[in-house]
C-alpha positions, 0 to 999 in steps of 0.5 A, spaced: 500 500 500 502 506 498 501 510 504 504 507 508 511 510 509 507 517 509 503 514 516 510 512 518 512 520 517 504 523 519 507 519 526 514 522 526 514 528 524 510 533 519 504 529 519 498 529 513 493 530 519 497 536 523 497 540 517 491 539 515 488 540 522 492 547 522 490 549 515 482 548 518 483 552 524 486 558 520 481 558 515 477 563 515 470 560 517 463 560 512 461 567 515 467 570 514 468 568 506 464 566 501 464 559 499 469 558 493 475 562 495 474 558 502 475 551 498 481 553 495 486 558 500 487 551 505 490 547 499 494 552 497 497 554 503 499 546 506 503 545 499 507 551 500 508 548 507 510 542 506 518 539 504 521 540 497 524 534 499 519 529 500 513 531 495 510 524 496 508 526 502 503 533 500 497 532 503 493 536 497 488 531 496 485 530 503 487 537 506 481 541 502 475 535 504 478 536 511 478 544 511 471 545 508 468 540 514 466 546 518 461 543 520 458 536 523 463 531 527 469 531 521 472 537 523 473 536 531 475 529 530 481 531 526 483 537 531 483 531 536 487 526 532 492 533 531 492 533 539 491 526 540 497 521 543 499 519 537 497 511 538 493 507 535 489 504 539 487 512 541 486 514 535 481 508 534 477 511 541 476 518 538 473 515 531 468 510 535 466 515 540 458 516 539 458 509 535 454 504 536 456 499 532 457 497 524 453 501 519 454 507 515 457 511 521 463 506 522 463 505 515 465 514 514 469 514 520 473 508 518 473 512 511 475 519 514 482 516 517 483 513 511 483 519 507 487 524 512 492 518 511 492 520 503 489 513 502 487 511 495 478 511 496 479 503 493 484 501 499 479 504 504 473 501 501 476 495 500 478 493 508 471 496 509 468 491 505 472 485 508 471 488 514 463 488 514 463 481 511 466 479 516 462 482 520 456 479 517 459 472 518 460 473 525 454 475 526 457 482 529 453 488 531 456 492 537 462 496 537 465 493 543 463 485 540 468 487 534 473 493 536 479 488 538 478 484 532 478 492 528 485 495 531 488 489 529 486 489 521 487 496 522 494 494 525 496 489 519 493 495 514 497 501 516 503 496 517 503 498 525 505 492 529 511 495 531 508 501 534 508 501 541 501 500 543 501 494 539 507 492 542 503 492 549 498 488 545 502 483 543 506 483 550 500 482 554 497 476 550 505 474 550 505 474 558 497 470 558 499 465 554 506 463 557 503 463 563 503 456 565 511 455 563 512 462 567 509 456 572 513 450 571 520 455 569 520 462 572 516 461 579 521 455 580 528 460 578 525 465 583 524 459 588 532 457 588 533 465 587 530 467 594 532 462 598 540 464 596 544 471 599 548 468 593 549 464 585 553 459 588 554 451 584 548 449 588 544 453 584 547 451 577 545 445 579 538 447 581 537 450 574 539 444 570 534 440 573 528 445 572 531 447 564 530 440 563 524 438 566 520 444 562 523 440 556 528 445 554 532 439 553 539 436 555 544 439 550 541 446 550 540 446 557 548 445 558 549 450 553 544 455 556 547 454 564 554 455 561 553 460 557 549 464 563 555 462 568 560 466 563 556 472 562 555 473 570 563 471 571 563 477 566 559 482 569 562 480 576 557 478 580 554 473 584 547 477 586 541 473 585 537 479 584 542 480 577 540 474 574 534 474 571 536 480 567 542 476 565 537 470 563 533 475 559 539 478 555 542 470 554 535 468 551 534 475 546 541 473 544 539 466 542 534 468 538 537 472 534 538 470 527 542 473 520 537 477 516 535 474 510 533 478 503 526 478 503 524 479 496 522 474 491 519 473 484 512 474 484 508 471 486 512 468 493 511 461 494 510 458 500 511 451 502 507 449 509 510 442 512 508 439 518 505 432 521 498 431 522 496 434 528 499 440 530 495 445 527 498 446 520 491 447 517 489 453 521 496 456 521 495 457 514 488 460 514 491 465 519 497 466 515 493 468 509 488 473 513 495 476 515 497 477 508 491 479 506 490 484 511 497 487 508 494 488 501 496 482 498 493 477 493 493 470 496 492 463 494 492 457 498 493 449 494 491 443 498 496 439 497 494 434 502 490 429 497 491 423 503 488 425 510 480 424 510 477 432 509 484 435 509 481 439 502 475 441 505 477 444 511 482 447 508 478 451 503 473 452 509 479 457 511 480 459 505 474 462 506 474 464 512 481 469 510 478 471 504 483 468 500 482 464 493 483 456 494 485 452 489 484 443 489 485 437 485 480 430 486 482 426 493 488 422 492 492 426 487 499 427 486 501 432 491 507 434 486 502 435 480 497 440 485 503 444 486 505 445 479 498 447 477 497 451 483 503 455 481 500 456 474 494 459 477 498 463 481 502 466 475 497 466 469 492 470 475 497 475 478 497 472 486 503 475 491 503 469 496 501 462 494 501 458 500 501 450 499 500 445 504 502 438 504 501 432 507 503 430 515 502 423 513 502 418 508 497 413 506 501 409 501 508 406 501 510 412 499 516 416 504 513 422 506 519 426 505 521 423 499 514 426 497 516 433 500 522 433 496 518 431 490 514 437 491 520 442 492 524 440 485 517 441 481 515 448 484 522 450 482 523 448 475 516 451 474 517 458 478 524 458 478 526 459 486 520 457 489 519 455 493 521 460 497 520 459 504 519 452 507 515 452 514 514 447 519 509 448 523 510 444 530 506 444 536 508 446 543 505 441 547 509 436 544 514 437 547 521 434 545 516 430 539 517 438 537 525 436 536 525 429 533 520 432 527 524 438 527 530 434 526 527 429 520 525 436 516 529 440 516 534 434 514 528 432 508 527 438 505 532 444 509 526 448 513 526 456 513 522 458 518 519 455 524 511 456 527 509 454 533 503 453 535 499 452 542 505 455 545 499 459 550 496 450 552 502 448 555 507 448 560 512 446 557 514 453 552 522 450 554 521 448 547 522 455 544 529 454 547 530 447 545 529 449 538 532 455 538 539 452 541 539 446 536 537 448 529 538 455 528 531 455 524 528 462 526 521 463 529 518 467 526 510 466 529 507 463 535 500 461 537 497 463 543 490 462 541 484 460 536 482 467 533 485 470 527 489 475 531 492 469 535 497 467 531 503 472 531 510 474 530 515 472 534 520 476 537 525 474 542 526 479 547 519 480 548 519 471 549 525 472 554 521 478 558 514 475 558 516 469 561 520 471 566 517 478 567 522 482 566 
């Protein structure tokens, strides 16, 4: 979407809504001029406000809309959007007050911040037509029912998940859902902390055992312990209450990965792998709403042809996402639907094709010599492809989640990793495990059964959320 590195400058600096706000209160109002200078005057005044340098940033088409509202709700809601702590989840609050529920009221204002953002009229008609049909399926009518849900499309939309009040979100849906490893870890670390003056060799010790029973695994668990000995003997101390911190800080250093190029020939292809049972199916339903409440065009291809349903669950959250959906007979070659899944995305324009494949074969068939099968035909069809091979594992596991890892990444060089149910288990040791062992970045965590529950994964907010620090 081409608005956004302007909304990221609106809340950086010299923002569309400020000089429009400004424009209007200086303008002259409708008795003190007559109405044909008064439409021109705010726009022209704005253009020679603004830099030289950055002319994409011009609001010259949404600062008249804005100055002529002299009256009705639109010109005070843009005086209070100037002077408002520059915060999505403020802003969302300005623009629904008096609004009851969904109906041409929330439709205008929703319209009116696109608008003072310089959005294209398409793109915000196309994320209110999403979001009303939504709201049709899910039988929603109060504001209170849907606002959630609103601030996270509005989030993905605006490109706004690193700003600070989603951040917060995330840091508390992060903290409920690690709450029963926080149990099985952190109360225990804390435990062995309040009873020493002092980090003694006992205490090492203690560690060990509880690192191990959370399933962070033997050989992780050694490396983590001496890994957190050497940066204490660094810092030169042996105070209880610095370890924590330092827990925290070795964790975010253990997940950090390289960057990677990102771009990719459209359309990127995407290939989900993963057992049956952990979640691979809704994962990728939750994946194609992300995208496409980014603006990206996605199709989703079935190709797990063996499992009973596995087409037509697949496509009922396709649906769902608002993504097209494309599927052979049960039974078919797995490697054919690929092939033919990328032709369509190719002849049809797509940005994102996400495949899914089988997590168990019914045949004689060794399922990972099936995965390699489906890489080498993507790829002589759409050079490069598939671009990112992501396994989805599932958290409760435990040390399965390690044996499946190790098998895949083996068969078929995984990307990424997706850890799903990380908010129902006690054992979010794992996280560790697999950080420590393969160096595979992970890249989402799910903590819960919605859309919005499936989100990035970032280090440093894990380590702090599980140990509240």
């Amino acid at each position: 979407m081409g608005f956004f590195s302007k909304l990221k400058k609106f809340w950086h600096a010299e923002s569309a809504v400020d000089k429009a706000a400004e424009a209007s209160s200086s303008a002259p109002g409708p008795e003190a001029a007559t109405p044909q200078p008064q439409a021109s005057r705010p726009a022209a005044s704005t253009e020679e406000a603004m830099p030289r340098e950055r002319p994409q940033a011009q609001p010259a088409a949404a600062i008249p809309a804005a100055a002529q509202a002299a009256d009705g709700w639109q010109k005070p809601l843009l005086l209070s959007l100037r002077q408002a702590e520059p915060r999505l989840s403020v802003w969302l609050g300005l623009l629904l007050d008096g609004v009851e529920g969904k109906g041409d009221a929330l439709w205008e204002r929703l319209r009116f911040l696109f608008e003072s953002l310089e959005a294209p009229a398409g793109e915000a008609d196309e994320f209110i037509a999403r979001f009303a049909k939504w709201l049709d399926d899910m039988e929603y009518e109060r504001v209170a029912e849907f606002r959630s849900e609103l601030q996270y499309r509005l989030a993905l939309a605006l490109e706004l998940e690193d700003e600070e009040d989603e951040r917060s979100r995330l840091m508390l849906k992060l903290s409920e859902g690690l709450e029963k490893t926080r149990q099985s870890i952190t109360r225990r670390i804390e435990g062995i902390l309040s009873s020493r003056d002092a980090i003694d060799e006992g205490f090492w010790e203690e560690l060990e055992e509880i690192l191990i029973t959370a399933d962070v695994g033997y050989e992780p668990t050694v490396k983590l312990v001496q890994r957190l000995r050497e940066r204490m003997r660094k810092a030169g101390s042996t105070d209880p209450a610095a370890f924590k911190e330092a827990m925290r800080d070795e964790l975010a250093e253990m997940f950090r990965t390289p960057r990677r190029i990102q771009a990719v020939n459209p359309p990127e292809v995407v290939m989900m792998v993963g057992v049956n049972g952990v979640g691979k199916t809704t994962t990728i339903g939750k994946l194609a709403h992300r995208a496409q409440m980014q603006g990206r065009k996605v199709l989703i291809a079935a190709g797990d042809t063996f499992r009973a349903a596995a087409i037509e669950q697949l496509e009922v959250w396709a649906k769902r996402a608002g993504a097209d959906f494309f599927a052979k007979g049960a039974g078919s070659d797995p490697a054919a639907v690929a092939y033919e899944a990328i032709e369509k995305a190719l002849a049809g324009g797509y940005d994102l094709l996400l495949l899914d494949t089988a997590g168990r074969l019914h045949t004689k068939v060794n399922l990972m010599e099936e995965l390699k099968k489906i890489k080498r035909v993507t790829g002589k069809r759409h050079e490069g492809s598939p671009h990112r091979t992501v396994l989805v594992v599932d958290a409760t596991t435990g040390q399965n989640a390690i044996q499946q890892t190790k098998l895949f990444n083996e068969a078929v060089e995984l990307d990424e990793i997706i850890l799903t149910k990380l908010d129902g288990t006690a054992k979010g040791g794992i996280v560790v495990a697999l950080a420590s062992q393969f160096g595979v970045p992970i890249t989402f965590v799910g903590l819960g059964e919605k859309m919005e529950d499936l989100r990035p994964f970032d280090g440093k907010d894990f380590a702090s959320a599980l140990l509240g620090v």
